[in-house]
C-alpha positions as CSV (number, residue, x, y, z in Angstrom):
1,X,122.6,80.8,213.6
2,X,119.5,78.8,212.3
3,X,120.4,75.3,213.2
4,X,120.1,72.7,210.6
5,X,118.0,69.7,210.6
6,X,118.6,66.7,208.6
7,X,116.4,64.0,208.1
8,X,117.7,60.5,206.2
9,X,115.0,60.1,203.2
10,X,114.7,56.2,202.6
11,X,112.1,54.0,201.5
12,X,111.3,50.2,201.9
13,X,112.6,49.5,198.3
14,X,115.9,49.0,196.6
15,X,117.3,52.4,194.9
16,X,114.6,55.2,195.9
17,X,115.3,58.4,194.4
18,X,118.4,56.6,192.2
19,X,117.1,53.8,190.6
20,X,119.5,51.5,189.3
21,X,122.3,52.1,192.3
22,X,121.7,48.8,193.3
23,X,124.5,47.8,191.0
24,X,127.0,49.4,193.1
25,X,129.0,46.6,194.5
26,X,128.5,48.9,197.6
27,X,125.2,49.5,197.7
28,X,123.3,47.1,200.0
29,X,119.6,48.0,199.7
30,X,119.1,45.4,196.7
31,X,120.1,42.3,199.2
32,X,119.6,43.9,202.7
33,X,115.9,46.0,202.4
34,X,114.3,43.4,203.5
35,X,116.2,42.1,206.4
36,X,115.4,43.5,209.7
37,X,119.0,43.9,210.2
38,X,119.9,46.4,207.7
39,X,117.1,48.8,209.2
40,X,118.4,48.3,212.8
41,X,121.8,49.3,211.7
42,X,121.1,51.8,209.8
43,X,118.6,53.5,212.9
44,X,121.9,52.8,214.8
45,X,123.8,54.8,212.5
46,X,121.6,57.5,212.0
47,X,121.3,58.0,216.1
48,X,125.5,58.3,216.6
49,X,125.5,61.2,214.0
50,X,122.3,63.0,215.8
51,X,120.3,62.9,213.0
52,X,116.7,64.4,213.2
53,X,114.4,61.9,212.0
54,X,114.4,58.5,209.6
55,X,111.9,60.2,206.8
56,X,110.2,56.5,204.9
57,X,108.2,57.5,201.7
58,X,105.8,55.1,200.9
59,X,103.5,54.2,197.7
60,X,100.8,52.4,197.1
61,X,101.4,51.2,193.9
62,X,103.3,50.6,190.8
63,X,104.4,53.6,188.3
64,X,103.0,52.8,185.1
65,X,102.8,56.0,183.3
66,X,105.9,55.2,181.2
67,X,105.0,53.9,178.1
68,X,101.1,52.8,179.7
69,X,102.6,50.2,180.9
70,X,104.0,48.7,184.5
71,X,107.3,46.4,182.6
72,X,109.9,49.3,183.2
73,X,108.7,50.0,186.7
74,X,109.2,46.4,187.6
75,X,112.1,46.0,184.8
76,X,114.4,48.9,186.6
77,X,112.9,48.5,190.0
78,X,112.0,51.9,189.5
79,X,110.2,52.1,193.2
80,X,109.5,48.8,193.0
81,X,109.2,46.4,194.9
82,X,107.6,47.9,197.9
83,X,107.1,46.8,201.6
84,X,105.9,48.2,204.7
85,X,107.7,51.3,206.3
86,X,105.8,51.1,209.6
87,X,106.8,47.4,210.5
88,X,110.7,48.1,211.2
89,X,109.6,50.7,213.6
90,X,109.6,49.0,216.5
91,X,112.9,47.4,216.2
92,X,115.1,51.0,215.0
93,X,113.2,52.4,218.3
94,X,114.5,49.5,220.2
95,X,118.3,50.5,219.4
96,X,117.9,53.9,219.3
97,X,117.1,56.6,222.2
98,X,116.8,60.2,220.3
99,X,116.2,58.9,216.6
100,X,112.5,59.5,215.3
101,X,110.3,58.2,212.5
102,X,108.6,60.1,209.5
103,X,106.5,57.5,208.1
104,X,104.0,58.5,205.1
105,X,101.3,57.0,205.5
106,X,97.3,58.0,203.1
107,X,94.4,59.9,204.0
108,X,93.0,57.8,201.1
109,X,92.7,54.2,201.8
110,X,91.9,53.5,205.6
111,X,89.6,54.6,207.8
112,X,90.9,56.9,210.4
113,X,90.0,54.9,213.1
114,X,92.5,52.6,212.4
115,X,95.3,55.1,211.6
116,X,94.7,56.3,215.3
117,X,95.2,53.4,216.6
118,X,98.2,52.4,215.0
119,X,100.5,55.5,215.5
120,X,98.8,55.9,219.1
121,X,100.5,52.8,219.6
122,X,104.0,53.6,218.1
123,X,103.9,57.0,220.0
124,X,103.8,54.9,223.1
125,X,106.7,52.0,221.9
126,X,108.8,54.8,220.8
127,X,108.4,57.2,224.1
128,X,107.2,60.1,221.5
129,X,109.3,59.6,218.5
130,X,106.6,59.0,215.7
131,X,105.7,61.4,212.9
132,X,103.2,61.0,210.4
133,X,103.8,62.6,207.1
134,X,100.7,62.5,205.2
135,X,99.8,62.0,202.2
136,X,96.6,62.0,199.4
137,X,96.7,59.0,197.1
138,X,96.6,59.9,193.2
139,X,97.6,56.9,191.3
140,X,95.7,55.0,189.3
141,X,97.0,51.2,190.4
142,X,97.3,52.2,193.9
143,X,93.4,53.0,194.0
144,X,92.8,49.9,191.4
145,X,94.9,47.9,194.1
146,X,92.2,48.3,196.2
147,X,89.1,47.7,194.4
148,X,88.6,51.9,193.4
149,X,88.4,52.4,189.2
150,X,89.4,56.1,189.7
151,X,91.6,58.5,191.7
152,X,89.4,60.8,193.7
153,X,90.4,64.6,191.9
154,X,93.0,66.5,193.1
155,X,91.3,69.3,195.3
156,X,88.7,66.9,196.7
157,X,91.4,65.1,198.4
158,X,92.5,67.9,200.4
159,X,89.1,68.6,200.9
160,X,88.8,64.6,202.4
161,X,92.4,64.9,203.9
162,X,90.8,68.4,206.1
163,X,88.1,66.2,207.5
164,X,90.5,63.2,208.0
165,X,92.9,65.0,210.0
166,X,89.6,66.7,212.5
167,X,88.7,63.4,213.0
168,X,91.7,62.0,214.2
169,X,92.7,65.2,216.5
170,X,89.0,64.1,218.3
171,X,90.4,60.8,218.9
172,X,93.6,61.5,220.1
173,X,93.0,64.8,222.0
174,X,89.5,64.8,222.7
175,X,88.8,61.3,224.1
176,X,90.7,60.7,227.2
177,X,91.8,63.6,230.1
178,X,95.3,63.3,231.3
179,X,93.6,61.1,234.7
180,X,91.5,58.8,233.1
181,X,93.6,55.4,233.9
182,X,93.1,54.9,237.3
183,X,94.6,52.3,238.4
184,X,93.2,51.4,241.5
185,X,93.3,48.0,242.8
186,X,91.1,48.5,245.7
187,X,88.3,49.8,243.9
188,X,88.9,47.5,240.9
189,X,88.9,50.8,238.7
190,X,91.7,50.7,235.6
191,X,90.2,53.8,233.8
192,X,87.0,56.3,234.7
193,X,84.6,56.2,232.0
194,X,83.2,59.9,232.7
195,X,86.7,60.6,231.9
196,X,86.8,58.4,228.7
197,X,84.5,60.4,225.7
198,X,83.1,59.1,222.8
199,X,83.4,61.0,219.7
200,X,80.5,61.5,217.3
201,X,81.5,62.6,214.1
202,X,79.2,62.7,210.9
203,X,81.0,64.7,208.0
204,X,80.5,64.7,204.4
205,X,83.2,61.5,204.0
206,X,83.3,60.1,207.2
207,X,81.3,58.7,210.3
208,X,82.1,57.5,213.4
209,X,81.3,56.5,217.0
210,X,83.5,55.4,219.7
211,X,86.0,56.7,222.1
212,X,89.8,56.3,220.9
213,X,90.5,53.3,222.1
214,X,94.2,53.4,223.1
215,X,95.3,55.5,226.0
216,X,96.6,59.5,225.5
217,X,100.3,58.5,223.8
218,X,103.4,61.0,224.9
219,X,102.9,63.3,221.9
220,X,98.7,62.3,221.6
221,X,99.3,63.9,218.1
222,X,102.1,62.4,216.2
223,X,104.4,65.0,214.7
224,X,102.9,65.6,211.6
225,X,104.5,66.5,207.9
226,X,102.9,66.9,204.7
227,X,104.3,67.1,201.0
228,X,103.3,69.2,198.6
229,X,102.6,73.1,197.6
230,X,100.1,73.3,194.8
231,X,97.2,75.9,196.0
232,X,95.2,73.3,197.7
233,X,98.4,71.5,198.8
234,X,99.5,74.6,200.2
235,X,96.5,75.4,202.2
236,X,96.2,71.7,204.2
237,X,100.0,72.3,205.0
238,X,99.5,75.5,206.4
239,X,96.5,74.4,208.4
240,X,98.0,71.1,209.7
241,X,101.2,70.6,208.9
242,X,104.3,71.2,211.7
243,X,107.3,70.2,208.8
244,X,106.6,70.6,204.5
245,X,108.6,68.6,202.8
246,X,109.6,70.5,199.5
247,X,111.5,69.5,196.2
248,X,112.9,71.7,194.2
249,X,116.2,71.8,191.8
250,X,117.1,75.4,192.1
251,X,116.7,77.8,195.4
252,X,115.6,80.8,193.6
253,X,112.6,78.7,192.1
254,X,111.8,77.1,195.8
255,X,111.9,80.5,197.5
256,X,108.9,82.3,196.8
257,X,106.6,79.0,197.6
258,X,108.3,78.3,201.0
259,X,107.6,82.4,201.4
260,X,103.9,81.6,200.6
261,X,103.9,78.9,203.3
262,X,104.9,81.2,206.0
263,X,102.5,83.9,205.0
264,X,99.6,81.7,204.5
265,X,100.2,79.7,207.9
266,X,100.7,83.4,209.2
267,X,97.2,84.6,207.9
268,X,96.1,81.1,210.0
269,X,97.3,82.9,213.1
270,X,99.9,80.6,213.3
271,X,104.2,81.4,213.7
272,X,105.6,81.2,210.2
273,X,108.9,80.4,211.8
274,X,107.1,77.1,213.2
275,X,106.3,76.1,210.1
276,X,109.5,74.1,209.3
277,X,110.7,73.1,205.7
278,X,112.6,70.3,204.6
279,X,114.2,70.3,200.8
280,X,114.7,67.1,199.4
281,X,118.8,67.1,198.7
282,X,121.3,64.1,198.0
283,X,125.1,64.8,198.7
284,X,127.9,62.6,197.6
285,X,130.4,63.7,199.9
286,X,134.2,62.9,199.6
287,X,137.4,63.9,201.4
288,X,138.5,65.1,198.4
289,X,137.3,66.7,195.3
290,X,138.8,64.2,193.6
291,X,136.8,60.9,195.6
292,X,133.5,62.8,195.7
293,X,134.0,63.0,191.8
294,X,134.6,59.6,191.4
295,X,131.8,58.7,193.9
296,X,129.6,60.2,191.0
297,X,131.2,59.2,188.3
298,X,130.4,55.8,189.6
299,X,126.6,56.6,190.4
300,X,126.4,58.0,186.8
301,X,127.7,54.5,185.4
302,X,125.0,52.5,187.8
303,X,122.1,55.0,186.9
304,X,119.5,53.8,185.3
305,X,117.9,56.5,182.9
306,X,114.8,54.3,181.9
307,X,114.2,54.0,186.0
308,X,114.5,57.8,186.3
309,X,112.0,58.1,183.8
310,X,109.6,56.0,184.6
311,X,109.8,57.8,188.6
312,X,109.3,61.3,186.8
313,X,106.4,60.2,184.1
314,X,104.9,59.1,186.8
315,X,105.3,61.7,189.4
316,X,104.5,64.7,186.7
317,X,102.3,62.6,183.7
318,X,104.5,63.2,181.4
319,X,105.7,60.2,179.2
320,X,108.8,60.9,177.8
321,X,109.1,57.7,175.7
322,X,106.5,59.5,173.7
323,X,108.9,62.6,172.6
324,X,110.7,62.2,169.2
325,X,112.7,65.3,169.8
326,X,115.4,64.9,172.7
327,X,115.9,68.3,172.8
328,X,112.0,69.9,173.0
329,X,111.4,72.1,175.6
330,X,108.7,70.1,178.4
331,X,106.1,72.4,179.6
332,X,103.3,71.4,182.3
333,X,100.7,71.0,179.0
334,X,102.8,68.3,178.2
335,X,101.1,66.0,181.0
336,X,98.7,64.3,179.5
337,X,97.7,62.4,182.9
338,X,94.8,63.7,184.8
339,X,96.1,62.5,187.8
340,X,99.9,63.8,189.2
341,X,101.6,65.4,191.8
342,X,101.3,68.9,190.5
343,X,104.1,70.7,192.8
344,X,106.3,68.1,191.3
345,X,105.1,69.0,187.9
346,X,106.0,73.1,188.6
347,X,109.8,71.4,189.8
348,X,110.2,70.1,186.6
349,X,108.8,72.0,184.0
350,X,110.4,75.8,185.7
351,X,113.6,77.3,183.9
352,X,116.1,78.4,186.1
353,X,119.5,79.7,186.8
354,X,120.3,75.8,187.5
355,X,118.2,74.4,184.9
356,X,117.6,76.8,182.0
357,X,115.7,74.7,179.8
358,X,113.7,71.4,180.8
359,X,114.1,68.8,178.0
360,X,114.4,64.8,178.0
361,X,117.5,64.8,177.8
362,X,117.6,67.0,181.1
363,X,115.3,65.2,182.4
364,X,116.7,61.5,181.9
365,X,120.1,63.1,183.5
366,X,118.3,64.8,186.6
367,X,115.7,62.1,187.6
368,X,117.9,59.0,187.8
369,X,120.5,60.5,190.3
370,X,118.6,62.1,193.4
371,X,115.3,62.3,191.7
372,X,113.4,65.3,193.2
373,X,116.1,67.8,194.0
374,X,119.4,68.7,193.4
375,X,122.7,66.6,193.9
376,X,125.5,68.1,196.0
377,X,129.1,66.6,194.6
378,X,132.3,67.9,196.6
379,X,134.2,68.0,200.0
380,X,132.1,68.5,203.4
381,X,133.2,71.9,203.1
382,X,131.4,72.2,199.7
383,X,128.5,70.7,200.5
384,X,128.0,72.0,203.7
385,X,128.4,75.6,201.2
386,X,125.4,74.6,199.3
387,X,123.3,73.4,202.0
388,X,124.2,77.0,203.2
389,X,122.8,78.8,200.0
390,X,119.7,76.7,200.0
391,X,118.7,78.1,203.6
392,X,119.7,81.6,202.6
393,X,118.2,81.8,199.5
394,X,115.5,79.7,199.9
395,X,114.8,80.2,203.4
396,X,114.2,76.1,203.9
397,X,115.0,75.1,207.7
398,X,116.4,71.5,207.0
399,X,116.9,68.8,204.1
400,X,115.5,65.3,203.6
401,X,118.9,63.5,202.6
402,X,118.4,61.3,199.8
403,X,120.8,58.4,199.5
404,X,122.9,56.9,196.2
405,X,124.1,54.0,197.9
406,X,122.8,52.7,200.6
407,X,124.2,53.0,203.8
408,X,126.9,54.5,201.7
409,X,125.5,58.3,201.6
410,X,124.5,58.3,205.2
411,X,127.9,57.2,206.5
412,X,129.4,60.1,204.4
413,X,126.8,62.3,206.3
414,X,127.6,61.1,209.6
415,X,130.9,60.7,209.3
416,X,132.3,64.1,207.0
417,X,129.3,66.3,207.0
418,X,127.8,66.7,210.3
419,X,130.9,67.4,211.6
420,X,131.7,70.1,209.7
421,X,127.6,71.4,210.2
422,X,128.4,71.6,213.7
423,X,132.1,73.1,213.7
424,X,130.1,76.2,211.4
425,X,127.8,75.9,214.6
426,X,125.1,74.6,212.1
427,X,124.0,71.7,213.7
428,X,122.4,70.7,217.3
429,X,124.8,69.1,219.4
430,X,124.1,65.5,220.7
431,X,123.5,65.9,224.7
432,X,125.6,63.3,227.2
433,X,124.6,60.2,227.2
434,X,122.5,60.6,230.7
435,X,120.3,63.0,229.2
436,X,116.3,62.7,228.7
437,X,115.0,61.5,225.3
438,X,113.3,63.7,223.1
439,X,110.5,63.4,221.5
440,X,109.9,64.1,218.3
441,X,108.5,67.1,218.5
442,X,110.7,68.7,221.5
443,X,113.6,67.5,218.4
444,X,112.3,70.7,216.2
445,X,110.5,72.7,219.1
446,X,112.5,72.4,222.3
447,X,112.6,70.5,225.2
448,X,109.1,70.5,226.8
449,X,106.8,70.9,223.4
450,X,106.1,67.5,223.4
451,X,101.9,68.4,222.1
452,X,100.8,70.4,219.6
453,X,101.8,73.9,219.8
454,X,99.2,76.4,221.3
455,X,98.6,78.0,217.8
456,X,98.0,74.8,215.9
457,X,94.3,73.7,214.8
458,X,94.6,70.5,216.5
459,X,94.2,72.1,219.9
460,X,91.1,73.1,219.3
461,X,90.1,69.3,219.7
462,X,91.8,69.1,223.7
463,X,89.3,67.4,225.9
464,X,88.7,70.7,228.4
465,X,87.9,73.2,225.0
466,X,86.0,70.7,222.7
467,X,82.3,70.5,221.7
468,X,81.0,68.2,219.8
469,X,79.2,70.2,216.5
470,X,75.5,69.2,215.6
């Protein structure tokens, strides 16, 4: 059987994809996100129940398509505020041995020099357990944020993104050999220069000129996801992109795109099967019917609507405050914002057997309680069923698991559903506590696939088979 991977989908914020849960006496994101010591317990959480990876999303500003204005964002904590998912890292690696790190980080806003450098260096603190999920910026107060007056337009950033990511595989797989350190004291040599190359790159958005300067990391390319499956979405994913992470309320809707994926990373000469997709999908699991029922009952009492709204006008450009009728069909020429995520868009505006008709009043019910993607209410046994369907129908390899409460939702994970994953024979099994880490990638490939596979673009940039164009 296809072995399930789960990923916990967090953020460094209070609520996430459930704005508003913060009012659950339970809940302890709203006084504990930013202490180091909820992250380090929740890493050590996440590592007893053999979870795949911690998955952080990140943004770089504020949503403020909701009535024009940033009050309800701020009001709801709608996303907001924000810290740093990369500066935890170091502390859940310290705690855990198996657990790796998604952590979004943009194309948009730093040059890739820098980027390099960084997750060279958390490849090496975490013995391989760093992925990078990347994104393209589009809003208009994250680019304001840093001095910009407009989002760069939607296909150019893929375009950019393309000539980001060749940059960065020079750096980390074109700039050292295997043997350049050394090390020898009696020749006062640390590292051979003839083995140390500098990479010349001048593109149509970026130049540069210098050897990497950190040494080849475990993985030299972190394990890399990317969101999104609009046209030019969907061809950077297929190029770069090991994991898609997809959202989606209904499987019948999701199916055909993850079936375009595999055949365009196919045409790429590429293994569709390699190409592994993650749904975005928040249980609320209870030993009973009856507690899972009242577990939502609860989140629906704590929701805040205004929150969910102001996530999805901002995701999709639509502002609902403007709508007099409650009950009008929403269609993607409702957006009035240039700039959007436009597979998120498609999620919200297609009918389905789930969702026959998209309306504000659908809307304000869907986006407050696990945002993206469908929510899961029931027994392990249940939800375990629907996380069944989803891979059948949908063909998806794995879930990002959004949370209600906070570590609420991934205790009931740990502790009723992954146990009941594995007794299907769903779910890796954990390895005796002797055992060799894993890195990141060896946790979706196998045990020795620690690089790039052989059919990926990046490998086209390994020091032995590169050549610097004109």
């Amino acid at each position: 059987k296809k072995q399930i991977l789960l990923n916990a989908f967090d953020m460094f914020t209070p609520g996430h994809l459930s704005p508003g849960q913060w009012k659950n006496p339970s809940d302890r994101s709203i006084t504990k996100f930013e202490s180091l010591d909820y992250w380090i317990n929740l890493a050590k959480l996440l590592e007893k129940g053999g979870i795949n990876a911690l998955f952080l999303a990140d943004t770089y500003g504020g949503y403020d398509t909701y009535e024009g204005s940033l009050d309800e964002c701020v009001r709801r904590g709608a996303q907001w505020p924000v810290g740093d998912p990369i500066i935890p890292i170091s502390a859940m690696a310290a705690v855990t041995k198996n657990l790796a790190f998604g952590i979004t980080a943009s194309t948009s806003f730093e040059p890739a020099f820098l980027l390099a450098k960084r997750f060279s260096t958390l490849d090496h603190l975490t013995k391989g357990r760093i992925g990078w999920n990347i994104v393209t910026s589009w809003k208009k107060s994250a680019f304001k944020a840093i001095g910009l007056d407009n989002p760069i337009e939607h296909d150019q950033r893929y375009e950019q993104a393309d000539e980001y990511l060749r940059v960065l595989y020079k750096l980390w797989n074109a700039s050292w050999t295997p043997s350049a350190i050394q090390l020898s004291p009696s020749s006062d040599i640390y590292s051979d220069p003839s083995q140390v190359r500098q990479i010349n790159h001048s593109g149509k958005y970026f130049q540069l000129s210098t050897p990497h300067i950190v040494p080849p990391s475990p993985q030299r390319t972190p394990f890399l996801f990317q969101a999104g499956t609009s046209s030019a979405g969907s061809e950077f994913a297929t190029t770069h992109a090991e994991a898609v992470f997809v959202s989606s309320h209904s499987p019948s809707v999701l199916a055909p795109k993850v079936q375009k994926l595999r055949e365009l990373a196919r045409q790429k000469g590429r293994d569709p099967a390699s190409l592994k997709v993650f749904a975005t999908f928040t249980p609320i699991v209870g030993r009973t019917e009856e507690e899972a029922q009242a577990k939502y009952e609860e989140a629906r009492k704590n929701a805040s609507v205004i929150g969910g709204l102001v996530l999805f006008a901002g995701w999709t450009g639509i502002d609902i405050s403007q709508f007099e009728d409650l009950d009008q069909e929403i269609s993607a020429s409702d957006s009035k914002e240039k700039n959007k995520i436009l597979s998120i868009l498609d999620n919200f505006t297609t009918p389905s057997e789930e969702v026959p008709k998209w309306t504000p009043h659908v809307v304000a019910e869907r986006a407050a309680i696990g945002g993206l993607g469908p929510v899961a209410v029931g027994t392990a046994e249940q939800v375990a069923d629907e996380m069944e369907r989803w891979v059948r129908e949908a063909d998806v390899d794995g879930f990002n698991v959004a949370h209600v409460t906070t570590p609420g939702t991934f205790e009931e994970v740990v502790d009723l559903l992954v146990p009941e994953l594995k007794r299907r024979g769903l779910y890796p099994e954990q390895e005796s506590e002797g055992a060799e880490a894993w890195t990141a990638r060896e946790k979706v490939y196998g045990r020795g696939q620690k690089q790039l596979r052989a059919d990926h673009v990046g490998r086209k940039y390994d020091w032995d088979v590169y050549v610097e164009e004109e």
